[in-house]
C-alpha positions in Angstrom: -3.5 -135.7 18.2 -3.4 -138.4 20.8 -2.7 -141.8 18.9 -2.9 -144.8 21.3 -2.0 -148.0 21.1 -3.8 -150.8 23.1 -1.1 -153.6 24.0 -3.4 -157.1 24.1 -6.2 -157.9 21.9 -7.9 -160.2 24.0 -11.3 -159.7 25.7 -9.9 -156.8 28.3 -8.3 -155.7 25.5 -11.6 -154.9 23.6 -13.3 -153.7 26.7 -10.2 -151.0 27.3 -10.5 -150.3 23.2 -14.7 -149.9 23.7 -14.1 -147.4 26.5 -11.4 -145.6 24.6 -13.8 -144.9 22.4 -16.8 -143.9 23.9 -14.3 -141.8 25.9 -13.5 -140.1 23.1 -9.9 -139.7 24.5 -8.0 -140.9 21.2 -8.3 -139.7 17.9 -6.5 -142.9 16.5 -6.6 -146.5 18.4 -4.9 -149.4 17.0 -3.7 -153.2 19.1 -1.0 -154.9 19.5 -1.1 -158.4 20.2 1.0 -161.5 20.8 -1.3 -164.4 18.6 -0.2 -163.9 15.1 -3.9 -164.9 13.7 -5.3 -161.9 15.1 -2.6 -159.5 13.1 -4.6 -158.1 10.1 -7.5 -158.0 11.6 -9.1 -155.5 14.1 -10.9 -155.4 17.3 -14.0 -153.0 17.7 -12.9 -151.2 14.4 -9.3 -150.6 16.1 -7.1 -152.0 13.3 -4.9 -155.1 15.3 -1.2 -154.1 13.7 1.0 -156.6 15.0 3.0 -158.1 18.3 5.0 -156.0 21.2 7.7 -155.4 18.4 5.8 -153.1 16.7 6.6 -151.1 20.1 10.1 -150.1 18.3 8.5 -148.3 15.5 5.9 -146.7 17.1 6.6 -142.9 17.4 7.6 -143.7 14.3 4.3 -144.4 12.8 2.7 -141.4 14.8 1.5 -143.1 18.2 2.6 -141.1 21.2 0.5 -143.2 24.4 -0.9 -146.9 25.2 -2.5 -148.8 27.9 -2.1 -152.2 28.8 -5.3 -154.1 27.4 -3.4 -157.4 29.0 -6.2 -158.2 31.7 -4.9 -159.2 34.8 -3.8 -162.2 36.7 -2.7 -163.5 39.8 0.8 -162.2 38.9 0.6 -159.2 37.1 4.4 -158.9 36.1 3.6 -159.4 32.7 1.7 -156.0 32.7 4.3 -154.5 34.8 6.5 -155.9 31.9 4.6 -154.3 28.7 4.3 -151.0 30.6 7.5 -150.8 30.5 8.6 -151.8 27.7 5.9 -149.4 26.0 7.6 -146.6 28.2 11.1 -147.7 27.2 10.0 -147.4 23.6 9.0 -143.3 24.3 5.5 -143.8 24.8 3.2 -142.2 27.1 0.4 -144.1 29.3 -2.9 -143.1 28.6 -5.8 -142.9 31.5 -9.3 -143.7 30.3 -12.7 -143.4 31.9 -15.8 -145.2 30.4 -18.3 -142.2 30.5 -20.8 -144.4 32.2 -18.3 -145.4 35.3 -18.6 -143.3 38.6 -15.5 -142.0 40.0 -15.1 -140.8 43.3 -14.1 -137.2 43.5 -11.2 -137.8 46.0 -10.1 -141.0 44.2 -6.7 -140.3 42.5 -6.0 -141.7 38.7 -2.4 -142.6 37.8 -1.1 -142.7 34.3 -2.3 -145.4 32.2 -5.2 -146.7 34.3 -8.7 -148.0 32.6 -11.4 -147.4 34.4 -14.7 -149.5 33.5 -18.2 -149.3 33.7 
């Protein structure tokens, strides 16, 4: 079973946990997220379980890959950061496709890219 967790809660986050699902690429999807207000509650059904040091525990707890729901910035080394430290904690990066996007057939997809309609 592929469990994912989706590290950012924010609006990118929710688009990357809506095309998760409609992917169908993850039986279980759960957030993490750095505002404590949003712990307890969830995003899109996707139950929001707590901050990047939940990232210790989670094999643990049965989740084996992520993706970065953190959108992007001018400097993107706080992606570059979670990535890692999701990595570091034994997880794999999941790849997603909304069904609805078109995808070149000579594009190449790296691990843990989200790719939107």
């Amino acid at each position: 079973m592929t469990a994912c967790l989706v590290i950012g809660g924010g609006g990118h986050g929710a688009v990357v946990v809506d095309a998760l699902q409609r992917a169908g690429v993850a039986e279980r999807i759960a957030v993490l997220d750095a505002d404590p207000r949003r712990i307890g509650s969830d995003l899109l059904g996707a139950p929001v379980l707590g901050d990047d040091s939940f990232l210790a525990e989670a094999l643990s707890q049965g989740f084996t890959h992520f993706i970065v729901g953190v959108g992007s910035t001018r400097d993107n080394r706080a992606r570059a950061s979670i990535y890692d430290r999701a990595r570091g904690s034994g997880l794999t990066p999941l790849s997603v496709i909304h069904p609805a996007a078109a995808v070149a057939p000579s594009a190449t997809i790296g691990p843990g890219c989200a790719i939107m309609a």
